[in-house]
PyMOL Python script that loads the backbone (N, CA, C, O; Angstrom):
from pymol import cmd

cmd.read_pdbstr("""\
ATOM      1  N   UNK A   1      84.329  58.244  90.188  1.00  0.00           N
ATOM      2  CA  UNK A   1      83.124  58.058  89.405  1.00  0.00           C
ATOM      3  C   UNK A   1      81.907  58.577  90.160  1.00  0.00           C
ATOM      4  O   UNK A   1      80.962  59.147  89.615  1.00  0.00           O
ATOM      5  N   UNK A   2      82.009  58.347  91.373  1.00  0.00           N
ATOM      6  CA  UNK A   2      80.454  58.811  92.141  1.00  0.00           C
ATOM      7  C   UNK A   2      80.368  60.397  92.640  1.00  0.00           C
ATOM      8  O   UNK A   2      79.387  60.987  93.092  1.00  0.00           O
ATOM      9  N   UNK A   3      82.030  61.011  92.356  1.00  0.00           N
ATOM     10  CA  UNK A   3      81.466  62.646  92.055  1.00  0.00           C
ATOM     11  C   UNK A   3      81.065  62.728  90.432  1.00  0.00           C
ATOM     12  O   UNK A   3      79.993  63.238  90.108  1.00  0.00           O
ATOM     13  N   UNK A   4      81.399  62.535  90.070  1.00  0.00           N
ATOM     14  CA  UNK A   4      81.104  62.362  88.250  1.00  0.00           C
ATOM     15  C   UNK A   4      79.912  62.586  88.626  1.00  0.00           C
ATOM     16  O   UNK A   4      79.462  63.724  88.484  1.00  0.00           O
ATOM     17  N   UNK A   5      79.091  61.524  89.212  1.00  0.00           N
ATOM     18  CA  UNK A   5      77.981  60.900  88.959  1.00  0.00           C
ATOM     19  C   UNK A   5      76.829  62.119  89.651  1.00  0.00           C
ATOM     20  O   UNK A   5      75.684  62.379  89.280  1.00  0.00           O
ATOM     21  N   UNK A   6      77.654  62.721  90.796  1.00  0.00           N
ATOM     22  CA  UNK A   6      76.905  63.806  91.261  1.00  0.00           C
ATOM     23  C   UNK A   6      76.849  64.644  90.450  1.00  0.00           C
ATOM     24  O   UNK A   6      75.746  65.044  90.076  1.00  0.00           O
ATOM     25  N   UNK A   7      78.094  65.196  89.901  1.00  0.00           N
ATOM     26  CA  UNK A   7      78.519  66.468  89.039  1.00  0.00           C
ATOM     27  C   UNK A   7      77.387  66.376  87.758  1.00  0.00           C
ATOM     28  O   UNK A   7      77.005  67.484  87.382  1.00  0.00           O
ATOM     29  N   UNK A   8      76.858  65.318  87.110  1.00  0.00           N
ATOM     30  CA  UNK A   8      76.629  65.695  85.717  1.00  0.00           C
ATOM     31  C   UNK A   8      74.826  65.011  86.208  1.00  0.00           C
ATOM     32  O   UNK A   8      74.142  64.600  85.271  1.00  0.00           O
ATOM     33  N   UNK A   9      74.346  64.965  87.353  1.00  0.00           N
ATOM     34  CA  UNK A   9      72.626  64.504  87.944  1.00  0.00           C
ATOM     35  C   UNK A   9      73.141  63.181  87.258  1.00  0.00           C
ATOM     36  O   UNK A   9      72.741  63.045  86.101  1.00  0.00           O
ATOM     37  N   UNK A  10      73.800  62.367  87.656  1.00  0.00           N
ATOM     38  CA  UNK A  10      73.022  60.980  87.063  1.00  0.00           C
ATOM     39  C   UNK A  10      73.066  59.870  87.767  1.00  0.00           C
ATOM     40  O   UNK A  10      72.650  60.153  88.890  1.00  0.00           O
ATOM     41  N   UNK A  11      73.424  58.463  87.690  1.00  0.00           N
ATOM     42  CA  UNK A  11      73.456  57.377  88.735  1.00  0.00           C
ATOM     43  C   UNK A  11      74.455  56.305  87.590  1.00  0.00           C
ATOM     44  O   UNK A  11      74.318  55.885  86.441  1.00  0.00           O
ATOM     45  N   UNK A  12      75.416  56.196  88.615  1.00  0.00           N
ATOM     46  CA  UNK A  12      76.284  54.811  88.189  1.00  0.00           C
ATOM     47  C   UNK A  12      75.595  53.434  87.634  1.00  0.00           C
ATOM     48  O   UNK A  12      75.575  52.574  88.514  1.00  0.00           O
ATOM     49  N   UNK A  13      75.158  53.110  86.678  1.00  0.00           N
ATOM     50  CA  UNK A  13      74.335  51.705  86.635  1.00  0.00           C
ATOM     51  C   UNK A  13      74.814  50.552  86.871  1.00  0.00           C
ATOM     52  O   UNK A  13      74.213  49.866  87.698  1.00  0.00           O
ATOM     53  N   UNK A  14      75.918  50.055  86.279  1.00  0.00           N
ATOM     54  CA  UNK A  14      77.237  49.115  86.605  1.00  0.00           C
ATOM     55  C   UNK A  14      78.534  49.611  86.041  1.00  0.00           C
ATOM     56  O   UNK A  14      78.561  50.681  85.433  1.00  0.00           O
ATOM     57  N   UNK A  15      79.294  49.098  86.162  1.00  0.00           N
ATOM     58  CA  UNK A  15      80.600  49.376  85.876  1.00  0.00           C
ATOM     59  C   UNK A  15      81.709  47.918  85.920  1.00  0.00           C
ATOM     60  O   UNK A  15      81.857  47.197  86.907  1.00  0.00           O
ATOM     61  N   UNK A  16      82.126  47.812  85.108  1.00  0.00           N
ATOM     62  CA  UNK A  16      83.563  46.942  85.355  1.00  0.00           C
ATOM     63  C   UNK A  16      84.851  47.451  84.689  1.00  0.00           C
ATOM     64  O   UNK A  16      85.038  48.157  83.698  1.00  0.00           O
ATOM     65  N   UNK A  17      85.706  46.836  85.595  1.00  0.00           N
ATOM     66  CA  UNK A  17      86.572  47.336  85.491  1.00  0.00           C
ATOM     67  C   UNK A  17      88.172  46.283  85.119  1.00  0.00           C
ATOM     68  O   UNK A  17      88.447  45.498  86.025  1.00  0.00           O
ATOM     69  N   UNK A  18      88.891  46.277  84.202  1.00  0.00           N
ATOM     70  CA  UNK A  18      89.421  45.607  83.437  1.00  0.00           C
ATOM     71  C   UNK A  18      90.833  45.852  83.545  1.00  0.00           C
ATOM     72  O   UNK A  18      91.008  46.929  84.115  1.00  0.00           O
ATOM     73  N   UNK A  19      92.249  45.114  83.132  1.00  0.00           N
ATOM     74  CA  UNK A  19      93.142  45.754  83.308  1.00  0.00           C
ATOM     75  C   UNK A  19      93.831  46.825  82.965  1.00  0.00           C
ATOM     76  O   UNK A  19      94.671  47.344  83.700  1.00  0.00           O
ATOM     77  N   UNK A  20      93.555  47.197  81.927  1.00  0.00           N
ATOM     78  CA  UNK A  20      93.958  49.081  81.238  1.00  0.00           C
ATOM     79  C   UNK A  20      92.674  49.606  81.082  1.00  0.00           C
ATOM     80  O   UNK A  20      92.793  50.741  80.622  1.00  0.00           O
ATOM     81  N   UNK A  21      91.541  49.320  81.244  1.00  0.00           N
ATOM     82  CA  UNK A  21      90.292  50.260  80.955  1.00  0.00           C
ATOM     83  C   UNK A  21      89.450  50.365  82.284  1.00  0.00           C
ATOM     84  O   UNK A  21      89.777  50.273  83.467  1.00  0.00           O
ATOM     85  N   UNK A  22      88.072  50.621  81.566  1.00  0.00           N
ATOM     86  CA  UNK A  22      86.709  50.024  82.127  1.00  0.00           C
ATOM     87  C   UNK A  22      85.893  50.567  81.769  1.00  0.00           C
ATOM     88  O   UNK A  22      86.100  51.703  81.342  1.00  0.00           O
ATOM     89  N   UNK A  23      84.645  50.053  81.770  1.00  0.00           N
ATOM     90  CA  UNK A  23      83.252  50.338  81.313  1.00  0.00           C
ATOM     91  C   UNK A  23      82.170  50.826  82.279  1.00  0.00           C
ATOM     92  O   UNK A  23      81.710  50.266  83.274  1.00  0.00           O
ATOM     93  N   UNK A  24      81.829  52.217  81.638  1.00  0.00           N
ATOM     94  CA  UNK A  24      80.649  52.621  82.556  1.00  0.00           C
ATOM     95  C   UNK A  24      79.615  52.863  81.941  1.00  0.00           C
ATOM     96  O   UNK A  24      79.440  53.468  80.884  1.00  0.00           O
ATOM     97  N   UNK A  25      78.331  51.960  83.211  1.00  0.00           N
ATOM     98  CA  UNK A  25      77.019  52.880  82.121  1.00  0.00           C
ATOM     99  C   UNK A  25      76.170  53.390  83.259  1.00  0.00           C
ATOM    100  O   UNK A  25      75.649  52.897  84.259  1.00  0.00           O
ATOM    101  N   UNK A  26      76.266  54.905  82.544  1.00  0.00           N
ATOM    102  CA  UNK A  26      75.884  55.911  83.121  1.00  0.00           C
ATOM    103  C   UNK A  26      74.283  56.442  82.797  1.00  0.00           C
ATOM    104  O   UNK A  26      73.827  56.706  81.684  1.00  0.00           O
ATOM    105  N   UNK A  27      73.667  56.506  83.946  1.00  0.00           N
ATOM    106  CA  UNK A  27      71.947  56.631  83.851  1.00  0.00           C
ATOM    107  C   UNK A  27      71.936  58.370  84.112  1.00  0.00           C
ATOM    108  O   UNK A  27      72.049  58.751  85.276  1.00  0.00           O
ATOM    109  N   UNK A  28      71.806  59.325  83.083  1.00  0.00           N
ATOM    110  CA  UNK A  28      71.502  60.816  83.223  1.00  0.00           C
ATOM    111  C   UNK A  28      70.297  61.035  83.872  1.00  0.00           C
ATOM    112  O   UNK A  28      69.393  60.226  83.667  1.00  0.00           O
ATOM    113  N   UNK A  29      70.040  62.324  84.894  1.00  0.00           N
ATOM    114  CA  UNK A  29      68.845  62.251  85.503  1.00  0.00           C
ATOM    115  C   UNK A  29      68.356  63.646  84.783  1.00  0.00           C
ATOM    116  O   UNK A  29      68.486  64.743  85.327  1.00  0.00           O
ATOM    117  N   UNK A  30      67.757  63.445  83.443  1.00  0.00           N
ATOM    118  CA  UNK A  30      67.542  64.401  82.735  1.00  0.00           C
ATOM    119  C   UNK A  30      66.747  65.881  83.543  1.00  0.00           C
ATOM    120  O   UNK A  30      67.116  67.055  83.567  1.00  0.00           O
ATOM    121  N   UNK A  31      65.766  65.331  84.031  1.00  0.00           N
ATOM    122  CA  UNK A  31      64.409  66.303  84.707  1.00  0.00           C
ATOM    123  C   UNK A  31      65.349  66.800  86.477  1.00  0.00           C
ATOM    124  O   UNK A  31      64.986  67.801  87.095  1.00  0.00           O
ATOM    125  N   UNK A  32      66.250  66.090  86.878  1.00  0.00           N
ATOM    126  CA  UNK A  32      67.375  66.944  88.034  1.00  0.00           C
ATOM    127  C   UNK A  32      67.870  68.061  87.211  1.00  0.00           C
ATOM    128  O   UNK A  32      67.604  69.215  87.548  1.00  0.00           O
ATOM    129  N   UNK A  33      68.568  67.810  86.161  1.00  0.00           N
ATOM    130  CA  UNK A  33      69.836  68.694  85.899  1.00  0.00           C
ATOM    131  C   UNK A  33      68.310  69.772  84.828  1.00  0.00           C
ATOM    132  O   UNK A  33      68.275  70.986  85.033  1.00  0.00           O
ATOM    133  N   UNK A  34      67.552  69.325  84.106  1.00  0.00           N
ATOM    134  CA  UNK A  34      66.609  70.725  84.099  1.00  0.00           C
ATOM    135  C   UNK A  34      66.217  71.764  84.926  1.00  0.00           C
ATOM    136  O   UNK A  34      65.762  72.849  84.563  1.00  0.00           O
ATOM    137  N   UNK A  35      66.468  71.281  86.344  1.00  0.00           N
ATOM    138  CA  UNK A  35      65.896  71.978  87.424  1.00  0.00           C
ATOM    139  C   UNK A  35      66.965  73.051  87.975  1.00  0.00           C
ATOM    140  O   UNK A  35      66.651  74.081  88.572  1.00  0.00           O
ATOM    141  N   UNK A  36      68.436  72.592  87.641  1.00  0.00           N
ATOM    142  CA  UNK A  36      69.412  73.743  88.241  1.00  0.00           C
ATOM    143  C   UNK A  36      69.722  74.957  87.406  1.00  0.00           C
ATOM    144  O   UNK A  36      69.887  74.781  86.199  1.00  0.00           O
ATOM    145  N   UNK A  37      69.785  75.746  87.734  1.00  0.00           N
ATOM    146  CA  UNK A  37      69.943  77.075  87.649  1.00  0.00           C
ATOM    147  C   UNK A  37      71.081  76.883  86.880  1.00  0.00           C
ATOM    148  O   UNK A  37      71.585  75.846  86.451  1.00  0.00           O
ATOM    149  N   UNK A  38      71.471  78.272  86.751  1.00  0.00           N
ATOM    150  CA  UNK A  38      72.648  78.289  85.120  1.00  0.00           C
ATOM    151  C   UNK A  38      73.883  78.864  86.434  1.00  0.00           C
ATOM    152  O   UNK A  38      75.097  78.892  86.232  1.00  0.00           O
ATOM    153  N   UNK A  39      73.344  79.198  87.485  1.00  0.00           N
ATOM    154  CA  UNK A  39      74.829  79.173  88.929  1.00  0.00           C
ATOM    155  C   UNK A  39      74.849  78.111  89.156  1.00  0.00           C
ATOM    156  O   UNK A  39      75.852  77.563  89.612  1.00  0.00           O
ATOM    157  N   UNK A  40      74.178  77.741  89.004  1.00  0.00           N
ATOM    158  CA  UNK A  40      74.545  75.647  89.572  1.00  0.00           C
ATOM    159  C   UNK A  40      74.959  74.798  88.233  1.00  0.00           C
ATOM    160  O   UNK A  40      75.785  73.892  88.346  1.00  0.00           O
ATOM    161  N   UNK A  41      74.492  75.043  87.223  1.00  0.00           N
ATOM    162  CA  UNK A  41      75.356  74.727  85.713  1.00  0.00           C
ATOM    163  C   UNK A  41      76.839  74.703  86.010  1.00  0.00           C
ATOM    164  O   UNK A  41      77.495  73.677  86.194  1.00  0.00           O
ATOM    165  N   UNK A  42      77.258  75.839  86.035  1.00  0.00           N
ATOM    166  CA  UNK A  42      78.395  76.400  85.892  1.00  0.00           C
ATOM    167  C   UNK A  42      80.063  76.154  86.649  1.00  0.00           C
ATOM    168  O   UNK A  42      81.225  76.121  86.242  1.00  0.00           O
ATOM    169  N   UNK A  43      79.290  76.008  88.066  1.00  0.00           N
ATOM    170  CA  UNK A  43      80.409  75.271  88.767  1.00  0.00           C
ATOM    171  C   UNK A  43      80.406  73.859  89.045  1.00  0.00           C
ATOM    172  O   UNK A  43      81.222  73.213  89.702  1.00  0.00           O
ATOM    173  N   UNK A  44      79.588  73.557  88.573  1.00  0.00           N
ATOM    174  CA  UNK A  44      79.790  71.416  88.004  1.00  0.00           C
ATOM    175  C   UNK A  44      80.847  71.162  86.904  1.00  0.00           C
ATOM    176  O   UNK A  44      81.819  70.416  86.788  1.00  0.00           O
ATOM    177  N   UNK A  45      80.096  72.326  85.966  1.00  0.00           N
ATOM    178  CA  UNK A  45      81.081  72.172  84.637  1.00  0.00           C
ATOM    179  C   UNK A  45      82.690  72.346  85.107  1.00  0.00           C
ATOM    180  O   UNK A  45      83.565  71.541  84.786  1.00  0.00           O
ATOM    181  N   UNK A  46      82.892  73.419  85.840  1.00  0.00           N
ATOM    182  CA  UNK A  46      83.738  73.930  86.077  1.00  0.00           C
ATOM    183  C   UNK A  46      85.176  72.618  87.031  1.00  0.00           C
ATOM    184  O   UNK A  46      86.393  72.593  86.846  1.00  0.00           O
ATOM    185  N   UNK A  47      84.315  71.738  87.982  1.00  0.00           N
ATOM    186  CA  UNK A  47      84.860  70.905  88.351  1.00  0.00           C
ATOM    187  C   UNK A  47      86.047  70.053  87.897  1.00  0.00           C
ATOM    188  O   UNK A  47      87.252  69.940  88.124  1.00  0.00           O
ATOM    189  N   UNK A  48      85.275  69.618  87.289  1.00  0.00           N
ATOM    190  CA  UNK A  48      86.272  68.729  86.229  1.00  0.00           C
ATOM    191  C   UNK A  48      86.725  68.912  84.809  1.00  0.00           C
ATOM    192  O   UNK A  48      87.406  68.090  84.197  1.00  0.00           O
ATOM    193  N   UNK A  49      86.243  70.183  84.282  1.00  0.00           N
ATOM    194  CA  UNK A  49      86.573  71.061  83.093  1.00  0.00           C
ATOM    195  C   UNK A  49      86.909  72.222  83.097  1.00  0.00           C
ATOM    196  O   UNK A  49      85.953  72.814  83.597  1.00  0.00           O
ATOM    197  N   UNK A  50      87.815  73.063  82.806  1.00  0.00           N
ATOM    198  CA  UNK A  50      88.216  74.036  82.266  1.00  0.00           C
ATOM    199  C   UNK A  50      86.600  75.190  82.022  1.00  0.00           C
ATOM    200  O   UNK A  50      86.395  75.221  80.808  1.00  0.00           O
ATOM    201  N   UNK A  51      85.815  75.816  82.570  1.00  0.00           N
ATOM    202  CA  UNK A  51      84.697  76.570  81.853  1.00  0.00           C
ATOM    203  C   UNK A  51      85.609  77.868  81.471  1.00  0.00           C
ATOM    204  O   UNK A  51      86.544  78.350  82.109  1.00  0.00           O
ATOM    205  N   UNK A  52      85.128  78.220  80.414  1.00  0.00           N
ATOM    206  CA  UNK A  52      85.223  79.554  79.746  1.00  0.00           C
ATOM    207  C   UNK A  52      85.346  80.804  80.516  1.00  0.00           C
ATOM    208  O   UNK A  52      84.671  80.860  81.544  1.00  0.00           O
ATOM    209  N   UNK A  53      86.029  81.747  80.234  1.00  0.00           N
ATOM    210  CA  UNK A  53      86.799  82.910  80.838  1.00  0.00           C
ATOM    211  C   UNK A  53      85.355  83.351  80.882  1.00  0.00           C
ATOM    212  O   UNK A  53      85.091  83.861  81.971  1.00  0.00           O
ATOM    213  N   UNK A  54      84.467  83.320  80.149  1.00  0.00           N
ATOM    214  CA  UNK A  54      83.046  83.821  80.091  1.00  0.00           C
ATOM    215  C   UNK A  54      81.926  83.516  81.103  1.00  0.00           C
ATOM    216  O   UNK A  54      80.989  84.304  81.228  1.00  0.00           O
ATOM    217  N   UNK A  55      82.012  82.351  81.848  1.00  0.00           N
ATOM    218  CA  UNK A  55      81.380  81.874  82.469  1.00  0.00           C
ATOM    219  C   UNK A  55      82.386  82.152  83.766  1.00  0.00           C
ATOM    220  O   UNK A  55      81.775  82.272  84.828  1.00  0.00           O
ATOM    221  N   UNK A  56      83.380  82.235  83.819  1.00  0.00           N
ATOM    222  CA  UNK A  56      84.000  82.455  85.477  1.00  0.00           C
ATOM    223  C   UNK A  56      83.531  83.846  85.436  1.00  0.00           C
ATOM    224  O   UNK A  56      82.832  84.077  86.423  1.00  0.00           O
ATOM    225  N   UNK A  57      83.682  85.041  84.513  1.00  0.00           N
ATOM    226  CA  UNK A  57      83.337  86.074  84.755  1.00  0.00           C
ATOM    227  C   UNK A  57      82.078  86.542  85.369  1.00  0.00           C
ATOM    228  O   UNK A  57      82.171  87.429  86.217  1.00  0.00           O
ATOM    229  N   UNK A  58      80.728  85.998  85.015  1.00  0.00           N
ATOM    230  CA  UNK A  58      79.420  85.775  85.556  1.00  0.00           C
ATOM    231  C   UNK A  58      79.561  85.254  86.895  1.00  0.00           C
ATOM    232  O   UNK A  58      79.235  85.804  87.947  1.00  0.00           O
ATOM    233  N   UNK A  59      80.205  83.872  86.679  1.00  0.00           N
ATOM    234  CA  UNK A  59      80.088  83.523  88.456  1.00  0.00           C
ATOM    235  C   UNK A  59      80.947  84.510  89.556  1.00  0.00           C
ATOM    236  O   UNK A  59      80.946  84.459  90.786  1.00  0.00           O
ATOM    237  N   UNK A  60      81.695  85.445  88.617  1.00  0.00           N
ATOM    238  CA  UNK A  60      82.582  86.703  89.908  1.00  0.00           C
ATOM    239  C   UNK A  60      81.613  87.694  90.239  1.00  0.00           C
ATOM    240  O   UNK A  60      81.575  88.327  91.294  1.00  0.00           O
ATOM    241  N   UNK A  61      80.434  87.839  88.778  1.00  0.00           N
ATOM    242  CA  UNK A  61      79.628  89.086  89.274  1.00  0.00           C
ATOM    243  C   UNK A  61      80.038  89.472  88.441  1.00  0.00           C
ATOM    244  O   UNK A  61      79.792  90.639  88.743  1.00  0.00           O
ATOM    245  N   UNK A  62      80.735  89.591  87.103  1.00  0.00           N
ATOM    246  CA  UNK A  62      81.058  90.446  86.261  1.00  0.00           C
ATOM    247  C   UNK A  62      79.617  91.440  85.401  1.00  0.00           C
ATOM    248  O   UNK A  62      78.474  90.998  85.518  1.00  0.00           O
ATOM    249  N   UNK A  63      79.780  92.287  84.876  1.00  0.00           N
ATOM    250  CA  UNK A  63      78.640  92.462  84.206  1.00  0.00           C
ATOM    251  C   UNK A  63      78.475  92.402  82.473  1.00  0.00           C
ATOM    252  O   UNK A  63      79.028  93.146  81.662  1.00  0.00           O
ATOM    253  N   UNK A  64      77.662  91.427  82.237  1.00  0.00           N
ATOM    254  CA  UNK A  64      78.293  90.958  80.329  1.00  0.00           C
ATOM    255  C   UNK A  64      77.193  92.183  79.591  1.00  0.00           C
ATOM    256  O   UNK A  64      76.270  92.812  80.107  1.00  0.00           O
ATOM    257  N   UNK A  65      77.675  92.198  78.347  1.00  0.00           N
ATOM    258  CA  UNK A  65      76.874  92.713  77.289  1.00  0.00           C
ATOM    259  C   UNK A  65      75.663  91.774  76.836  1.00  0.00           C
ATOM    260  O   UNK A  65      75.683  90.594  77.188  1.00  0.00           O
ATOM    261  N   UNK A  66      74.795  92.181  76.201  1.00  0.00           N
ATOM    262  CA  UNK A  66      73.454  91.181  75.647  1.00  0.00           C
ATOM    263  C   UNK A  66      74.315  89.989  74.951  1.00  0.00           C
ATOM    264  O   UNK A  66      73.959  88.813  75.033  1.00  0.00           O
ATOM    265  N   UNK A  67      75.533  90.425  74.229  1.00  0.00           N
ATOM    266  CA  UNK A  67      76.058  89.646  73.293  1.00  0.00           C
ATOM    267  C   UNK A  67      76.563  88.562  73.881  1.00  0.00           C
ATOM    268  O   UNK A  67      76.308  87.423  73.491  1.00  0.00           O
ATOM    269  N   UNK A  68      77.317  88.832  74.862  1.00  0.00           N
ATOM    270  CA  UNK A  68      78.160  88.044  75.808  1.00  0.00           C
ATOM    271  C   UNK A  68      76.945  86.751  76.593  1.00  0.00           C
ATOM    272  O   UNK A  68      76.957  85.528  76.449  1.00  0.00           O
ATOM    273  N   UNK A  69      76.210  87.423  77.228  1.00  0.00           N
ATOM    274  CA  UNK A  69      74.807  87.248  77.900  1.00  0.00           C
ATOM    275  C   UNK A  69      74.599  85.863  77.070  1.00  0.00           C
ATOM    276  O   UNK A  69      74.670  84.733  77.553  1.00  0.00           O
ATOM    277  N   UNK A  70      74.271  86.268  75.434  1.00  0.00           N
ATOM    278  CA  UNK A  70      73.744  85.215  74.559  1.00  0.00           C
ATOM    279  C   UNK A  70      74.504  84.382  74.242  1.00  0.00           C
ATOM    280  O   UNK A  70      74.193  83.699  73.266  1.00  0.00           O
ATOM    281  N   UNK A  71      75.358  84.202  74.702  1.00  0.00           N
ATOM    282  CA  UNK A  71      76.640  82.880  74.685  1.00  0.00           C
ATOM    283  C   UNK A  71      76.593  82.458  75.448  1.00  0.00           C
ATOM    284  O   UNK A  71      76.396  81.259  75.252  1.00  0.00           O
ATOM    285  N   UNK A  72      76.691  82.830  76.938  1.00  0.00           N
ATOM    286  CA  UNK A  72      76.808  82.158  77.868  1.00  0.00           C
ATOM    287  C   UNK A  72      75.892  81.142  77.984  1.00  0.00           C
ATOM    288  O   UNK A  72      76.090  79.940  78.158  1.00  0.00           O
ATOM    289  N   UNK A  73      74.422  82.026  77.819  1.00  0.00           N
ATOM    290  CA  UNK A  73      72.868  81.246  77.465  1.00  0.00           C
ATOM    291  C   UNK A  73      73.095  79.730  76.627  1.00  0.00           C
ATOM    292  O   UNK A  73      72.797  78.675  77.186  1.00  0.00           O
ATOM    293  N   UNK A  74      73.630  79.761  75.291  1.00  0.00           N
ATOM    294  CA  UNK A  74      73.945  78.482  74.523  1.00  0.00           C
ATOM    295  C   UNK A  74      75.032  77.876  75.128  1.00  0.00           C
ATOM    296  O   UNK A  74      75.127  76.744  74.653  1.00  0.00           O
ATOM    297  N   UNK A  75      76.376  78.197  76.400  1.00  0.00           N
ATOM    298  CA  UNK A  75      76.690  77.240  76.354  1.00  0.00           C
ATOM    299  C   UNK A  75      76.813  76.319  77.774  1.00  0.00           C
ATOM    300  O   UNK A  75      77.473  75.292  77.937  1.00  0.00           O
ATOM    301  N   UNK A  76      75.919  77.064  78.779  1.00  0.00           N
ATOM    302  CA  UNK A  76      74.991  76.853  79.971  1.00  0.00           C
ATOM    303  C   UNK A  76      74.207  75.751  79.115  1.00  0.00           C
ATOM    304  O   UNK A  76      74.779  74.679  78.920  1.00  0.00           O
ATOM    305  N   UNK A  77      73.094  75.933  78.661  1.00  0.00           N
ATOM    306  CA  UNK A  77      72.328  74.724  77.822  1.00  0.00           C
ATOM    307  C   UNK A  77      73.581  73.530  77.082  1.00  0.00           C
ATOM    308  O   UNK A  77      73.430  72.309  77.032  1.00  0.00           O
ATOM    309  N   UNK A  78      74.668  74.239  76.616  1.00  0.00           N
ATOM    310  CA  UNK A  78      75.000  72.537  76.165  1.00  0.00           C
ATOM    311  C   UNK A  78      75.412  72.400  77.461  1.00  0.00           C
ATOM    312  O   UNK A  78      74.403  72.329  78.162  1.00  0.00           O
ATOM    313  N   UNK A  79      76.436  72.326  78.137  1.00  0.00           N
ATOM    314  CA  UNK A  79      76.644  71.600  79.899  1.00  0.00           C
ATOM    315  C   UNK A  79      75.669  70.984  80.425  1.00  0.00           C
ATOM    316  O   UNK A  79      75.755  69.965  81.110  1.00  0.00           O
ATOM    317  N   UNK A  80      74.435  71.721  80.058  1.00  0.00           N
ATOM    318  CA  UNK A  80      73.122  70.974  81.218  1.00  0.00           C
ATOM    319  C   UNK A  80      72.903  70.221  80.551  1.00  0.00           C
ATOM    320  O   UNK A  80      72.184  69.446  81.182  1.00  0.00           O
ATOM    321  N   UNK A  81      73.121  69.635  78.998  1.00  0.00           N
ATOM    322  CA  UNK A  81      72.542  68.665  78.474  1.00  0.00           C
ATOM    323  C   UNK A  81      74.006  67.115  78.762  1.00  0.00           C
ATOM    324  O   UNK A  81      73.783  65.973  78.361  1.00  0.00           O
TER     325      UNK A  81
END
""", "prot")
cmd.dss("prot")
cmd.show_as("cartoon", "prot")
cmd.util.cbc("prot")
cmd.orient("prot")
């Protein structure tokens, strides 16, 4: 939970924990994760998710089309949100 907690800017608030579950409430640090770059987006996401053949390609250095470019753009913004 406390890489989670690094990975997505936010802070553990409490948590319990139960015999098949548990409950977390998670405090987002909205104005951190505004501040990182769409290279620092990318390999958070990447951590603990699967990112898009599209987004590993950028982080190799690949070079995208405008088109490509404008995807990556929308889905850099949903991750950071």
């Amino acid at each position: 939970m406390q890489r989670l907690a690094v990975i997505f800017a936010g802070d553990i608030a409490a948590y319990g924990v139960m015999s098949n579950h548990y409950h977390v409430v998670f405090y987002i640090d909205a104005i951190t994760a505004n501040t990182w770059s769409d290279t620092e987006v990318i390999p958070g996401w990447q951590e603990p998710f699967k990112a898009s053949n599209l987004a590993q390609r950028f982080i190799h250095g690949a070079s995208l089309d405008p088109c490509e470019e404008s995807k990556l753009k929308e889905l850099i913004e949903l991750w950071r949100k």
